[in-house]
C-alpha positions as a Markdown table, in Angstrom:
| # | Residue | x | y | z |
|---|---|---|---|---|
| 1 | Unk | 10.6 | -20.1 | -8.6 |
| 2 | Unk | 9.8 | -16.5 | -9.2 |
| 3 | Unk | 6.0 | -17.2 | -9.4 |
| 4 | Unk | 5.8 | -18.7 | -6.3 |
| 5 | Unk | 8.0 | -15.5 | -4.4 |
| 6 | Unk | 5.6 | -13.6 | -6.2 |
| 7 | Unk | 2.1 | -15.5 | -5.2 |
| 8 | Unk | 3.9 | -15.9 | -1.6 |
| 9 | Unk | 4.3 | -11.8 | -1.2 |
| 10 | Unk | 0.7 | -11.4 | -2.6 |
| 11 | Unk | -1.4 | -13.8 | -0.6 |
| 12 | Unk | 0.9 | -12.1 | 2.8 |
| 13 | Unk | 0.1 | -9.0 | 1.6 |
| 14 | Unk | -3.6 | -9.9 | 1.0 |
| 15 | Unk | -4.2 | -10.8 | 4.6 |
| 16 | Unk | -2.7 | -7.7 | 6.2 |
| 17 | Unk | -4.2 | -4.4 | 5.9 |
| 18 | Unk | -2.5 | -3.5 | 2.7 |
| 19 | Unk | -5.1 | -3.7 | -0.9 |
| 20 | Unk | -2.9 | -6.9 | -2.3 |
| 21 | Unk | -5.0 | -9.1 | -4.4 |
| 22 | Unk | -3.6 | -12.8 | -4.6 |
| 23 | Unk | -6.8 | -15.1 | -6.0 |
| 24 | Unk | -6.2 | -13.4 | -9.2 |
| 25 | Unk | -2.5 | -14.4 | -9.2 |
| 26 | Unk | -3.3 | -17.7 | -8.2 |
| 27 | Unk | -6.1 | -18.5 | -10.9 |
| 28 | Unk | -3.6 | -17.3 | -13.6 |
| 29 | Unk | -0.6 | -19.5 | -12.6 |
| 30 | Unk | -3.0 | -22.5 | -12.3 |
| 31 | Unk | -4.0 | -21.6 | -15.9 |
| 32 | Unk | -0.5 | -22.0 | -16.7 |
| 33 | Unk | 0.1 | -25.5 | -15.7 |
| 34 | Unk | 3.6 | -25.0 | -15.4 |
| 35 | Unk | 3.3 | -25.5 | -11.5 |
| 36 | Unk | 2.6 | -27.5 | -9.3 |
| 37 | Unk | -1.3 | -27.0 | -8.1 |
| 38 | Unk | -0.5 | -28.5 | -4.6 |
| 39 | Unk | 2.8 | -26.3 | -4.2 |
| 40 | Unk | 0.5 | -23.1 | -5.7 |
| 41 | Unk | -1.8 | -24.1 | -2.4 |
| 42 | Unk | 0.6 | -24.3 | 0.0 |
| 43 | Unk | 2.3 | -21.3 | -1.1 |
| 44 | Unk | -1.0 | -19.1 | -1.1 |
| 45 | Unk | -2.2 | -20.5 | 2.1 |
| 46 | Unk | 1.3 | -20.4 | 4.1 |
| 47 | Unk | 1.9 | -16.6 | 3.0 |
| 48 | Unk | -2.0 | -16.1 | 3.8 |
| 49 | Unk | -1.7 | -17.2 | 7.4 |
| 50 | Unk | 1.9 | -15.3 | 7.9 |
| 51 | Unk | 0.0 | -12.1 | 7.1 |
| 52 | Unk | -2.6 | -12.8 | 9.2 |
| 53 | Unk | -0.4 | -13.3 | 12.0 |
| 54 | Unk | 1.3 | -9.9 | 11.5 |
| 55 | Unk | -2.4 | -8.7 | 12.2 |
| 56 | Unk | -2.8 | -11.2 | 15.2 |
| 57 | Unk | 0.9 | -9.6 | 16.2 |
| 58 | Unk | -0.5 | -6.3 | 15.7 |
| 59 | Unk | -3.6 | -6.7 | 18.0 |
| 60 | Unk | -1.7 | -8.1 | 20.3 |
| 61 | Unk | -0.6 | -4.9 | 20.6 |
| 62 | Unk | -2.2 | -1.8 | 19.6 |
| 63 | Unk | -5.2 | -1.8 | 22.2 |
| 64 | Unk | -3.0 | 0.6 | 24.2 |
| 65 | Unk | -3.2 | 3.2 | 21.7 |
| 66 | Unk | -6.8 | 3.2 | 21.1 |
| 67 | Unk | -7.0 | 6.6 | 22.3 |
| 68 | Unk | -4.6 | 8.2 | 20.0 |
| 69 | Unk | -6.0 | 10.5 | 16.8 |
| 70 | Unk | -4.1 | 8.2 | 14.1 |
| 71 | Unk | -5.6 | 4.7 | 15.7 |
| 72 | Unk | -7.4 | 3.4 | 12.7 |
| 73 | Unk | -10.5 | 2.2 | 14.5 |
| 74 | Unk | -12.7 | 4.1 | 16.5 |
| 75 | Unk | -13.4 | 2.6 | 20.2 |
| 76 | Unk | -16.9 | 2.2 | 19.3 |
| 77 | Unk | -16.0 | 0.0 | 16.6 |
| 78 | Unk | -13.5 | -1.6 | 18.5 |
| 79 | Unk | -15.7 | -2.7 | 21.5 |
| 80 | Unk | -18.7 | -3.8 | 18.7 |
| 81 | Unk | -15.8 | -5.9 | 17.1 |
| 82 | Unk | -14.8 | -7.4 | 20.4 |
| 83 | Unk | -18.1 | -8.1 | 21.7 |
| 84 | Unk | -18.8 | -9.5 | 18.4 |
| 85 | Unk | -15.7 | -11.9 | 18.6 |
| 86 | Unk | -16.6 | -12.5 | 22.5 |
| 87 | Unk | -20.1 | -13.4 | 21.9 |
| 88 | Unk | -19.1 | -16.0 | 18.7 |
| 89 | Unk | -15.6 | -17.0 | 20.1 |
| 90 | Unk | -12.7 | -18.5 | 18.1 |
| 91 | Unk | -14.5 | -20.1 | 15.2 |
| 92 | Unk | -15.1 | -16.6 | 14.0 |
| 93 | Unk | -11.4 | -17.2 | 13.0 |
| 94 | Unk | -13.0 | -19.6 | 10.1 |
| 95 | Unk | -14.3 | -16.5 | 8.1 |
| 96 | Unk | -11.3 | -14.7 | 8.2 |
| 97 | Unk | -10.9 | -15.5 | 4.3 |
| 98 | Unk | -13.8 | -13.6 | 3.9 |
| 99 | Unk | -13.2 | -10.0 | 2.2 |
| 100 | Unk | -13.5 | -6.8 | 4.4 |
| 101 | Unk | -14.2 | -8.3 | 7.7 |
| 102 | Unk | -11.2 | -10.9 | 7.5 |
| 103 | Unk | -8.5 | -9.0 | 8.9 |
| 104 | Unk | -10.1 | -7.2 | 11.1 |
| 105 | Unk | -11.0 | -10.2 | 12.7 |
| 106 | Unk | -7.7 | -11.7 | 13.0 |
| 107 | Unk | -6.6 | -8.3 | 15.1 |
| 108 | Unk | -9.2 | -8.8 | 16.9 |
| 109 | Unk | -7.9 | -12.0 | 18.2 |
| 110 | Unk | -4.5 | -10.3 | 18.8 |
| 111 | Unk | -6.3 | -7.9 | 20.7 |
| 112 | Unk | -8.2 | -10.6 | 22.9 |
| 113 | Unk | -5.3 | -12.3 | 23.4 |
| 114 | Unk | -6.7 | -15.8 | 21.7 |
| 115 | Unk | -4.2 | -18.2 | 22.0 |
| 116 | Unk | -1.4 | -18.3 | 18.9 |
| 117 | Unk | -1.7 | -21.9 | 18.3 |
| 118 | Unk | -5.2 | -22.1 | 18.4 |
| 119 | Unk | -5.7 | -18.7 | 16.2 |
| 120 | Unk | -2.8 | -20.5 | 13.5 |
| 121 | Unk | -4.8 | -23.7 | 13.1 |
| 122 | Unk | -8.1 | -21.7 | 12.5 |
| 123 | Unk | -6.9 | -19.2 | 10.2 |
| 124 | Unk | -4.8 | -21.8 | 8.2 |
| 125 | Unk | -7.7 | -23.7 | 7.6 |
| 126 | Unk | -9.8 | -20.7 | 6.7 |
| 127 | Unk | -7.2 | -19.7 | 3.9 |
| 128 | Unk | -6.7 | -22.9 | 2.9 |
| 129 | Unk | -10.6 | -23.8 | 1.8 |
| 130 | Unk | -10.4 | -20.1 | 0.6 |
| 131 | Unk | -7.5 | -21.1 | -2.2 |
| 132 | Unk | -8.6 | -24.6 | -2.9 |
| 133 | Unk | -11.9 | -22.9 | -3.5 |
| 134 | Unk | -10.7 | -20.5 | -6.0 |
| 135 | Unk | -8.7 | -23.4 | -7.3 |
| 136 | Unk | -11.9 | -25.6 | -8.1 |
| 137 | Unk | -13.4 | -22.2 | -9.5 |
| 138 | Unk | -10.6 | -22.3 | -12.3 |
């Protein structure tokens, strides 16, 4: 039970802005075989999208202090990112597994206001195929 707390807290962590690393964690307890692979995935990708949606949360609502010294993106970047996600729409939700430009993505959304329920299905998907990959990978 432990193992899956701990790939849970890593795979939330991963998809906020903190430097977690959960495909690691995941490899190794599939190594193990002392889990379930299918609980392993559901775990991964359920903390995964939770995070995410503390960054979707987030956006939601820090677009009112992009004019503040500690906001952690300048406006320049800020209005390329939400061009970029107005130009592409939604589906740009489908590469937030990627590294680097992942979260930022999902606060983008926040800050565009996508709809929750559409932004959950997209991101849950994207983490999803992101952990089954790394699954087949092992």
């Amino acid at each position: 039970m432990f193992s899956y707390l701990l790939l849970f807290i890593s795979a939330f962590g991963a998809a906020t802005l903190f430097p977690f690393q959960s495909e690691a964690l995941l490899a190794g307890l599939v190594m193990t075989g002392e889990h379930s692979n299918a609980a392993l995935l559901a775990v991964a990708t359920t903390g995964n999208a939770l995070g995410s949606c503390v960054n979707w949360w987030l956006g939601t609502r820090l677009e009112r202090f992009k004019d503040r010294k500690w906001f952690p993106v300048s406006e320049k970047n800020l209005i390329k990112a939400q061009n970029m996600y107005a130009n592409h729409g939604s589906l740009l939700l489908l590469f937030s597994w990627l590294p680097i430009i992942g979260d930022p993505i999902t606060l983008v959304s926040g800050v565009l206001k996508e709809k929750f329920w559409k932004f959950l299905i997209l991101v849950t998907v994207a983490k999803f195929v992101r952990y089954w990959l790394v699954y087949l990978m092992v």
